[in-house]
VEXDREN-2710 file (C-alpha; in Angstrom, 1 decimal):
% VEXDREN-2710
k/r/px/py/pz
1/UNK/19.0/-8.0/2.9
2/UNK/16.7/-9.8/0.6
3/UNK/15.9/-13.6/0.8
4/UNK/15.7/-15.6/-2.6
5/UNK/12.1/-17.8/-2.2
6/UNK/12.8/-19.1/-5.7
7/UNK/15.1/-22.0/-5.3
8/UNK/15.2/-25.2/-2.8
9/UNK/12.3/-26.7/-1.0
10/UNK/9.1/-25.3/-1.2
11/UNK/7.8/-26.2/2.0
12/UNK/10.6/-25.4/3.8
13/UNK/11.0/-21.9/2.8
14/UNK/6.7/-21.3/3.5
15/UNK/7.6/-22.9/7.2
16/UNK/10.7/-21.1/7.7
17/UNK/8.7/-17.4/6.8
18/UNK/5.5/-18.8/7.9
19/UNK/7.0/-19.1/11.3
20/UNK/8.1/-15.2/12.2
21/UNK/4.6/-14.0/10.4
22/UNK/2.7/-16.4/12.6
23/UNK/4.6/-15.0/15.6
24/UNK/4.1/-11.2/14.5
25/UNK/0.2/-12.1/14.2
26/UNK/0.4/-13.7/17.7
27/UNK/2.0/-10.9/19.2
28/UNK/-0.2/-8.2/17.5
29/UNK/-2.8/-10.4/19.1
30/UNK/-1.5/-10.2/22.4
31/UNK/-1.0/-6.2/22.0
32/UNK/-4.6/-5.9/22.7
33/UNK/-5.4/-8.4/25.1
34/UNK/-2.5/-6.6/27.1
35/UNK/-4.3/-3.7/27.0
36/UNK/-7.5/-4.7/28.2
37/UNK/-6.0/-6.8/31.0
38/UNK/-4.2/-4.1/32.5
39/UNK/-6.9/-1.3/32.2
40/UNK/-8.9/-4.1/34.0
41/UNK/-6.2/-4.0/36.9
42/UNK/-6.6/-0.6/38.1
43/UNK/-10.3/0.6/36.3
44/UNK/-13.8/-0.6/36.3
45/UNK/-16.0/-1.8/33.2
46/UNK/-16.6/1.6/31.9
47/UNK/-13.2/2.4/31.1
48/UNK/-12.9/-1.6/30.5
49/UNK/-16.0/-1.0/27.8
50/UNK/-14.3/1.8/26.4
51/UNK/-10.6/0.0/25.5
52/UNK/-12.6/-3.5/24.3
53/UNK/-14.8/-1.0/22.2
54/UNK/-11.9/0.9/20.8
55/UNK/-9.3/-1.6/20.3
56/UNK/-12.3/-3.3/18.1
57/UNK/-11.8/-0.5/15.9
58/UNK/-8.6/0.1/15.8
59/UNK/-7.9/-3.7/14.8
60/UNK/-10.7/-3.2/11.9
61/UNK/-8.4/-0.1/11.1
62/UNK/-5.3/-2.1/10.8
63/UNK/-6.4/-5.1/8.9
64/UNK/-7.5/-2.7/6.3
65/UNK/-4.1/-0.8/6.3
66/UNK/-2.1/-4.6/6.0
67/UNK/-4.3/-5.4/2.9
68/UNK/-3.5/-1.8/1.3
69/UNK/0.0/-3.0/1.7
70/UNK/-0.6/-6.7/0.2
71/UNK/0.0/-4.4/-3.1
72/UNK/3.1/-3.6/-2.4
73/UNK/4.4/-6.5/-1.0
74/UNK/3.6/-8.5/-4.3
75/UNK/5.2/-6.1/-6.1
76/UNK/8.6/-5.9/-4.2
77/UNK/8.6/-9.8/-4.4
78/UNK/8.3/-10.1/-8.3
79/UNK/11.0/-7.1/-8.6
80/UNK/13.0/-9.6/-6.3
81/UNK/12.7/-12.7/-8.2
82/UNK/13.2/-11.0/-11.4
83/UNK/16.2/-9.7/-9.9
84/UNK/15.3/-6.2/-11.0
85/UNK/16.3/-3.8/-8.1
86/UNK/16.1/-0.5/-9.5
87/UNK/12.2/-1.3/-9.8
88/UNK/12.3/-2.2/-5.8
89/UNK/13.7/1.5/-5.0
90/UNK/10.3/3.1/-7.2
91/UNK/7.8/0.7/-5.5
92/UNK/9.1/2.1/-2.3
93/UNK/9.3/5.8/-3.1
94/UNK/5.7/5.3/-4.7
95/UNK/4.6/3.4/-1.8
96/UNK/6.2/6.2/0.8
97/UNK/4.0/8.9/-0.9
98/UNK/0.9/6.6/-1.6
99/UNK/0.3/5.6/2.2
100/UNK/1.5/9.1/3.4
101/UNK/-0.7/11.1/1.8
102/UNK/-3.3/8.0/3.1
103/UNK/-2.1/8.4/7.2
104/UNK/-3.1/12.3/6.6
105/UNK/-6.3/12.0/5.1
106/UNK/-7.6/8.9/7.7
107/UNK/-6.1/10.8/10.7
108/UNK/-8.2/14.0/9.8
109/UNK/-11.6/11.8/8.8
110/UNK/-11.3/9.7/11.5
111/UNK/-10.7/12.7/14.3
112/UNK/-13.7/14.7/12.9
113/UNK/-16.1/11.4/12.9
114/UNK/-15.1/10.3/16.2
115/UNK/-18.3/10.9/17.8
116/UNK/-20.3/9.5/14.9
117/UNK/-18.5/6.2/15.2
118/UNK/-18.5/5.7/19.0
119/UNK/-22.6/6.7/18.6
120/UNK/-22.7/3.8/15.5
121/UNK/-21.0/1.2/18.0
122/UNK/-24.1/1.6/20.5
123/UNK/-21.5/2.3/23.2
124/UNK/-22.8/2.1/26.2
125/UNK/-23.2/6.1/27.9
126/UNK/-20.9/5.4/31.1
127/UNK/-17.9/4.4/28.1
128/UNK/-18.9/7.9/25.7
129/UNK/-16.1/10.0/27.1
130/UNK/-13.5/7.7/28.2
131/UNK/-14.2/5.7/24.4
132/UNK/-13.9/9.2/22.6
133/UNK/-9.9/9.7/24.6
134/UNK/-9.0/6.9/23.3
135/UNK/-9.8/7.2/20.3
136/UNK/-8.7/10.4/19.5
137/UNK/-5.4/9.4/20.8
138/UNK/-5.2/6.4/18.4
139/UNK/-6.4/8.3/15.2
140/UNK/-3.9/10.9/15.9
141/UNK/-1.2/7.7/15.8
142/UNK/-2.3/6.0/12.5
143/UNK/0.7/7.6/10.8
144/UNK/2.5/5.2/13.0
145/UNK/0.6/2.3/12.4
146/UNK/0.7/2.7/8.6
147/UNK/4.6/3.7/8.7
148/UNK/5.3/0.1/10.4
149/UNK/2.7/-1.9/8.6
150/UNK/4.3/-0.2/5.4
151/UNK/7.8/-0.7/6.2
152/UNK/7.1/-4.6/7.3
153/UNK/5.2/-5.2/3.9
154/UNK/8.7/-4.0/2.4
155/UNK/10.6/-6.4/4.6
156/UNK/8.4/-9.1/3.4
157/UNK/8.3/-8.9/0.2
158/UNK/12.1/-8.9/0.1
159/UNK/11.5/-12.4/1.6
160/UNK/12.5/-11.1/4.9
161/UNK/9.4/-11.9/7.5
162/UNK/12.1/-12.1/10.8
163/UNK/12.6/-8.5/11.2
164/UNK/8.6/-7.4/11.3
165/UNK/8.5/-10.2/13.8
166/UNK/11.6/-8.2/16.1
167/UNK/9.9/-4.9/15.2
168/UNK/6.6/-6.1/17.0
169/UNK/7.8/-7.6/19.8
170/UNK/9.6/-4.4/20.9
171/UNK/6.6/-2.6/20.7
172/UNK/4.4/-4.9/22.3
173/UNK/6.9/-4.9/25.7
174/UNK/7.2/-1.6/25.3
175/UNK/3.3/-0.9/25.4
176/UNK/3.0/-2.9/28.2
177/UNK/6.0/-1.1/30.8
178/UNK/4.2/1.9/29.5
179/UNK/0.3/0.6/30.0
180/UNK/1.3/0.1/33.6
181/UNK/3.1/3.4/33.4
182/UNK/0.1/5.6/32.2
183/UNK/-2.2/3.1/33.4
184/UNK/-1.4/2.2/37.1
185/UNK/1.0/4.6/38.3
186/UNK/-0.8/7.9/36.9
187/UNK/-3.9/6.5/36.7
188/UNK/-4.5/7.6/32.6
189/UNK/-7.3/4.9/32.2
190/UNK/-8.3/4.9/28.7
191/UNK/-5.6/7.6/27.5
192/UNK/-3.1/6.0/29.2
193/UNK/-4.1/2.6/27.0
194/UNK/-4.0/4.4/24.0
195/UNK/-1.5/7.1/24.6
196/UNK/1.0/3.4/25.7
197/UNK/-0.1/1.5/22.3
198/UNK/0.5/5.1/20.0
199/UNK/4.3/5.4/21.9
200/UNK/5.1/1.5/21.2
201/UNK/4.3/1.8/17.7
202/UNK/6.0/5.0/16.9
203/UNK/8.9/3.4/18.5
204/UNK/8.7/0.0/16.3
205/UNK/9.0/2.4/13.1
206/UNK/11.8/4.2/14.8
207/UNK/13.8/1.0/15.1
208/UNK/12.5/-0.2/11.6
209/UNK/13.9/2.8/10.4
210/UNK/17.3/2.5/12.1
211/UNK/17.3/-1.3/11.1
212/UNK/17.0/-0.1/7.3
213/UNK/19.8/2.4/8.2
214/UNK/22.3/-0.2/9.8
215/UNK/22.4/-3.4/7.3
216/UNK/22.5/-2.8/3.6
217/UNK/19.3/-4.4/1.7
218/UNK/21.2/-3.2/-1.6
219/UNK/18.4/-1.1/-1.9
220/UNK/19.2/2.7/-2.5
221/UNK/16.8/5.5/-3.1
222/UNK/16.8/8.6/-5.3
223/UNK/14.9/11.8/-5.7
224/UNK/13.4/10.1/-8.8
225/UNK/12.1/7.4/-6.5
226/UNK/9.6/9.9/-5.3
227/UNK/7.7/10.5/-8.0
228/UNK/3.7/10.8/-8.6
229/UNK/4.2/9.5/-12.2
230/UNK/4.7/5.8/-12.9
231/UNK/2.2/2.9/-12.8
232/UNK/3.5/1.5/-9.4
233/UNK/0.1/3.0/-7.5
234/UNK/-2.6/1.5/-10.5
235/UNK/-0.5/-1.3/-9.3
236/UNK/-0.4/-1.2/-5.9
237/UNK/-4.4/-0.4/-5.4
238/UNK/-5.7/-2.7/-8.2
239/UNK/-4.3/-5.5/-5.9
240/UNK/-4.1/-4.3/-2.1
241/UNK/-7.6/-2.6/-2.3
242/UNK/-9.7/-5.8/-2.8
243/UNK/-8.4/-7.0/-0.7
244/UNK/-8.6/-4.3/2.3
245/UNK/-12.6/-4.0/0.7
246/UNK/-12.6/-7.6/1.6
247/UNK/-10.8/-7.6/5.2
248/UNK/-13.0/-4.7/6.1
249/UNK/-16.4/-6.7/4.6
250/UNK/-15.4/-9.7/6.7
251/UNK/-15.0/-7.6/10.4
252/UNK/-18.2/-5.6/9.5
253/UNK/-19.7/-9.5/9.0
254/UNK/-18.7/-10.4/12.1
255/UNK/-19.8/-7.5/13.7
256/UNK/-23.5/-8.4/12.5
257/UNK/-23.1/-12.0/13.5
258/UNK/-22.1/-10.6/17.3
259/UNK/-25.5/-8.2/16.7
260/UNK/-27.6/-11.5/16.3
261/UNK/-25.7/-13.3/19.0
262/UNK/-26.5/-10.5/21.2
263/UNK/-30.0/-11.0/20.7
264/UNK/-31.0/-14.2/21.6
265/UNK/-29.7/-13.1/25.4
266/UNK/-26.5/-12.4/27.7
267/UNK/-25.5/-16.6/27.4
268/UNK/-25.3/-16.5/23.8
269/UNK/-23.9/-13.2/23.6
270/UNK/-20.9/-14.2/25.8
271/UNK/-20.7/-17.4/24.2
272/UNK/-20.3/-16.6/20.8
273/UNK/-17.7/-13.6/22.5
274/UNK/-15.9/-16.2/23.6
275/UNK/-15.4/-19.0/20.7
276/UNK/-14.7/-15.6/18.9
277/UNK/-11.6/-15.0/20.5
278/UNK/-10.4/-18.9/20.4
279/UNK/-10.8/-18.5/16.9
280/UNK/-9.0/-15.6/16.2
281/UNK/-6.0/-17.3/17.3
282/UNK/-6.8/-20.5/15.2
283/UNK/-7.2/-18.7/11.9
284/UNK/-3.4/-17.5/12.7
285/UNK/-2.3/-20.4/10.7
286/UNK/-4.1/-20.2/7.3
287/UNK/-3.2/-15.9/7.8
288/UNK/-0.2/-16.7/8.1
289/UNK/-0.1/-19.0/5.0
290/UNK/-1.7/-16.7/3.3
291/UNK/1.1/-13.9/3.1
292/UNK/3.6/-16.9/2.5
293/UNK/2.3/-18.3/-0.2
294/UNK/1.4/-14.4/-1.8
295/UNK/5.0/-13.4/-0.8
296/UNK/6.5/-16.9/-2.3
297/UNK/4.5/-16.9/-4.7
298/UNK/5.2/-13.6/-6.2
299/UNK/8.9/-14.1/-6.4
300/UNK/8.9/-17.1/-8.6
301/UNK/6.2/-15.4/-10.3
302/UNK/8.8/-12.3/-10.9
303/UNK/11.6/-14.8/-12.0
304/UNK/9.1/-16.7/-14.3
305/UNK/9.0/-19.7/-12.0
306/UNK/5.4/-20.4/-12.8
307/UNK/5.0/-24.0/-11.8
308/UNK/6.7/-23.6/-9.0
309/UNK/4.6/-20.8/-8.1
310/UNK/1.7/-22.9/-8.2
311/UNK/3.2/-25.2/-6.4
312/UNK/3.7/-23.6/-3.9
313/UNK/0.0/-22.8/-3.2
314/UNK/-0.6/-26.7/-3.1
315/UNK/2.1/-27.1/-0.5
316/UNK/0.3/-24.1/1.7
317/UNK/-2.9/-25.7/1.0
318/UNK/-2.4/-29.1/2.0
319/UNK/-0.1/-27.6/5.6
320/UNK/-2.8/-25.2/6.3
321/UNK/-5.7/-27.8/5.7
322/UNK/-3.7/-30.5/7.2
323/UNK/-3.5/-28.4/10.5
324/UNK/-6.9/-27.2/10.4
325/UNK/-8.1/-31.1/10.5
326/UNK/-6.1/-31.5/13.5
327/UNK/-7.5/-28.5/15.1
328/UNK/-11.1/-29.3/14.5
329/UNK/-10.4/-33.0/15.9
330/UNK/-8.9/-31.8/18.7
331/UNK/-11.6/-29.4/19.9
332/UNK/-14.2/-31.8/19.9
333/UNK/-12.5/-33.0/23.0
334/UNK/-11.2/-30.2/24.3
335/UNK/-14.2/-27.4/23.9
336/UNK/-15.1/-28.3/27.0
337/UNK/-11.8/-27.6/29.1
338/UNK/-10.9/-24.7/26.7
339/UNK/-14.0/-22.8/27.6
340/UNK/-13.7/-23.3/31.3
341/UNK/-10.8/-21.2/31.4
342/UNK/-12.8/-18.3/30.6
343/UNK/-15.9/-18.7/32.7
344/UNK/-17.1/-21.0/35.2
345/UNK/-20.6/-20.0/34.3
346/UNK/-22.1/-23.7/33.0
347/UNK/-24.5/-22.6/30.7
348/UNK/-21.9/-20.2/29.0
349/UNK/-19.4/-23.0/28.9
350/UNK/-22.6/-25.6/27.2
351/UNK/-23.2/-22.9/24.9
352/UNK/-20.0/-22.3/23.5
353/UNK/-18.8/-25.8/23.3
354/UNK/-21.4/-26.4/21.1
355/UNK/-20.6/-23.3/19.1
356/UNK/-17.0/-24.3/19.1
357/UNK/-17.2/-28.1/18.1
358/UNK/-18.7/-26.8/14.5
359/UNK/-17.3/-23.5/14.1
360/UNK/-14.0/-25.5/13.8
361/UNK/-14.4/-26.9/10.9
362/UNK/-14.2/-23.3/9.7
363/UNK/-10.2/-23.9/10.0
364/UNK/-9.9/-26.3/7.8
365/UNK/-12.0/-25.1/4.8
366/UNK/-10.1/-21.3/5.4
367/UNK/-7.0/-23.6/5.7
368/UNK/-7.7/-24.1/1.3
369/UNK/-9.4/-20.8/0.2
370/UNK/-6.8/-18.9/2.0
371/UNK/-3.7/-20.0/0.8
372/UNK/-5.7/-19.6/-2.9
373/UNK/-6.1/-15.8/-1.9
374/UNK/-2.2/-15.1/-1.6
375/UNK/-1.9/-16.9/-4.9
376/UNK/-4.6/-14.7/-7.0
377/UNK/-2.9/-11.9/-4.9
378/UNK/0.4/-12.8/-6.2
379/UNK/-0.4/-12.4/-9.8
380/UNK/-2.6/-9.5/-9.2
381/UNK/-6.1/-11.3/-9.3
382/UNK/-6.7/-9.4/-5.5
383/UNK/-10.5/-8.9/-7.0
384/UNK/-10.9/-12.9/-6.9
385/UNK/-10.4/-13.3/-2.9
386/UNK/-13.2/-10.2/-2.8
387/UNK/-15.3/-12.1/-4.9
388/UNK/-15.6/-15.4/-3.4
389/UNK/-15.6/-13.6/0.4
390/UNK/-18.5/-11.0/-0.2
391/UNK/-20.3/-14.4/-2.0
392/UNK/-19.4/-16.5/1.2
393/UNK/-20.6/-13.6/3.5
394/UNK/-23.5/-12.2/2.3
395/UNK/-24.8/-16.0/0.5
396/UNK/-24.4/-18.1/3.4
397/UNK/-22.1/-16.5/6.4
398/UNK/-24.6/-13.8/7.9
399/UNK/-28.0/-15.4/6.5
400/UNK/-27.2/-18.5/7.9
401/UNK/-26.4/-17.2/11.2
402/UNK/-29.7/-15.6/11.3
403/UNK/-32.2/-18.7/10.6
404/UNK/-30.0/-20.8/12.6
405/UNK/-31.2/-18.5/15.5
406/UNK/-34.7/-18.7/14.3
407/UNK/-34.4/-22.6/13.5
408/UNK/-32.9/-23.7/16.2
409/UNK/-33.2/-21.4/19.1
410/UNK/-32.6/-24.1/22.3
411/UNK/-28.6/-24.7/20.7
412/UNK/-26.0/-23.2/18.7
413/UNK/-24.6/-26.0/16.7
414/UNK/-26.9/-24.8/13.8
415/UNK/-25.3/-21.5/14.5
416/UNK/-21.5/-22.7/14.2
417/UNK/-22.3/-24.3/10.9
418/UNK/-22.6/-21.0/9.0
419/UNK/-19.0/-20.0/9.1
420/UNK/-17.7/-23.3/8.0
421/UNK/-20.0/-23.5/4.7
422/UNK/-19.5/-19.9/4.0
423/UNK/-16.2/-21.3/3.8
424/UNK/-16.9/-24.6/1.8
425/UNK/-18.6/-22.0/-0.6
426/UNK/-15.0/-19.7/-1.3
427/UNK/-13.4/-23.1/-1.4
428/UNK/-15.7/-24.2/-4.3
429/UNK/-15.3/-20.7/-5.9
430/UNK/-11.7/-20.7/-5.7
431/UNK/-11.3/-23.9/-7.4
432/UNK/-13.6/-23.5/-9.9
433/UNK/-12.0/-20.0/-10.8
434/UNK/-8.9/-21.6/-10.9
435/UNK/-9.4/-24.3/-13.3
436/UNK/-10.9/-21.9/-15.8
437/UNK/-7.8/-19.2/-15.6
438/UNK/-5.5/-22.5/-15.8
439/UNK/-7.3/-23.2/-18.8
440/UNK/-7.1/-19.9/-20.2
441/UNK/-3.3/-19.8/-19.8
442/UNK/-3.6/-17.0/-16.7
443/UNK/-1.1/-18.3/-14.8
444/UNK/1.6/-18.8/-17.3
445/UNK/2.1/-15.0/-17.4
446/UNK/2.2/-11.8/-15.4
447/UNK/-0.9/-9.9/-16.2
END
């Protein structure tokens, strides 16, 4: 079934497909904290050490697959709002052969450089083994992984965000009956973990697939459909690669700001770990934005809806902003509180309030440049959002990190600030670049 995201209110139709993404995001979220709560249940920190270390890298993994897929999720939602459905049944056959040919080759790199990239992470030597098992069990799985992060990119860009949402949340029980499963009742430890998260998600495609099966999304595929020839994978890569480049830049940048963290002592380092993870789950909102207004944005794109398209980016802007204010007003009151729920260590809690109270403004600045991202996504600009993020990352994100240590080595307000004016900078970057395309007529069209 496909939903038409050209016609009534615009901020309606970003809330109601903002709202199933956001819960997908939460829920993927929670898939590893489930993990590493239950492995803490019944195991002790090295097999602890090895699922944190691992899940790190299977998350890096997967936000690089869902930007591969941005490509075809712009493309399915132009075909939609031009109303052209035989083109939706060759972006899927291309996009079938594409990201399978993709699961074989990363499966086999990433099994043959397992050890070189638990040795890279400086795992600790207790966490080698039990980090490898895991491992190896997950990089056998990333068919899995890229089948449902496929098929829910295809669900999306037919305007349909609910069913990804459903398709996540049976997997994400599911791992956890089977985490305690493996986990607590045969004792697995890290296998279990993995060999629990691999089962859930090949059973998430499975239902995907029977979904697909059941209700008719007028969508009907041909031996044709599977073709090499065609422009659908120039198509596909020129947008999603930027920006999987650009997700994977960003995780490598925060692995460096961790490194410096680390370094100026145990406080910091758990500190920073910390406001880390609150942020994650703050930065769920402009995400989330970001794929509705790229998956909005594309349909009226397809249907030559340009103004509204555009529109539509102000309306993500100004809800994603908007909520980002509120965030960063609220957490200079509750920092405090929020932190003491994860340690009662004072000095940890000191630390990463101050961390916290200007590493929010971070959510409202991401709350602008993201929203602009799905839009230059949605008319195949992807190489825009890789711009202004490498710019933001290497200019002022991981520099500033560092001579904030240096500066200011007693607190680490100085050290919060880098995030949030790496993000000023893409917001300045984005509007600039889109006053000159305006100009030039850029958005009028489909490049």
């Amino acid at each position: 079934m496909t939903y038409n995201l050209t016609k009534g209110s615009i901020s309606k139709n970003i809330i109601l497909f903002s709202l199933p993404f956001l819960l997908s995001y939460f829920l993927q979220t929670l898939y590893g904290l489930a993990d590493l709560f239950i492995v803490g249940q019944f195991n002790s920190a090295d097999v602890i050490s090895a699922v944190a270390i691992g899940s790190q890298i299977m998350h890096m993994i997967t936000v690089i697959i869902v930007g591969l897929a941005t490509g075809t999720t712009v493309l399915i939602s132009r075909a939609v709002g031009a109303g052209k459905t035989k083109d939706i049944s060759g972006i899927i056959g291309s996009t079938i052969i594409l990201f399978s040919v993709i699961a074989v080759i990363a499966s086999i790199v990433l099994l043959l450089f397992t050890s070189a990239i638990v040795s890279v992470m400086s795992t600790p030597s207790e966490s080698v083994i039990e980090t490898k098992r895991y491992l190896r069990i997950c990089f056998a799985g990333i068919p899995f992984i890229i089948a449902y992060n496929i098929i829910s990119s295809i669900f999306r860009g037919m305007g349909d965000s609910k069913s990804p949402m459903i398709f996540i949340a049976i997997a994400c029980i599911l791992n956890i009956v089977l985490d305690y499963v493996f986990i607590g009742i045969f004792g697995m430890g890290a296998s279990g973990a993995a060999y629990g998260t691999v089962a859930a998600q090949g059973f998430s495609v499975l239902c995907a697939a029977c979904a697909i099966k059941k209700f008719d999304m007028g969508i009907h595929l041909s031996k044709k459909d599977f073709s090499f020839a065609g422009s659908h994978y120039s198509q596909m890569m020129s947008i999603g690669l930027p920006i999987a480049a650009q997700d994977g830049f960003i995780q490598v940048s925060f692995l460096l700001i961790t490194v410096i963290a680390n370094r100026r002592g145990v406080d910091v380092a758990a500190a920073v770990g910390i406001v880390e993870k609150i942020i994650c789950f703050l930065f769920l909102v402009p995400s989330t934005v970001l794929s509705a207004v790229s998956a909005i944005s594309a349909q009226n794109i397809g249907a030559g809806e340009y103004g509204r398209a555009k529109k539509t980016l102000f309306a993500g802007a100004s809800m994603a902003a908007g909520i980002g204010v509120f965030f960063a007003l609220v957490f200079q009151l509750a920092s405090r509180p929020v932190l003491s729920f994860f340690t009662e260590d004072e000095t940890v809690i000191e630390l990463g309030t101050q961390y916290l109270k200007t590493y929010v403004f971070d959510c409202v600045f991401a709350g602008i440049h993201f929203p602009f991202s799905g839009f230059f996504s949605a008319y195949g600009f992807s190489i825009v959002s890789f711009i202004h993020n490498v710019c933001s990352i290497i200019v002022v994100r991981i520099p500033g990190a560092y001579l904030a240590a240096v500066c200011f080595p007693k607190t680490l307000y100085a050290m919060g600030l880098a995030a949030p004016l790496g993000s000023l900078l893409s917001v300045l970057i984005c509007i600039f670049i889109f006053a000159f395309m305006q100009h030039k007529g850029k958005f009028d069209r489909i490049s």
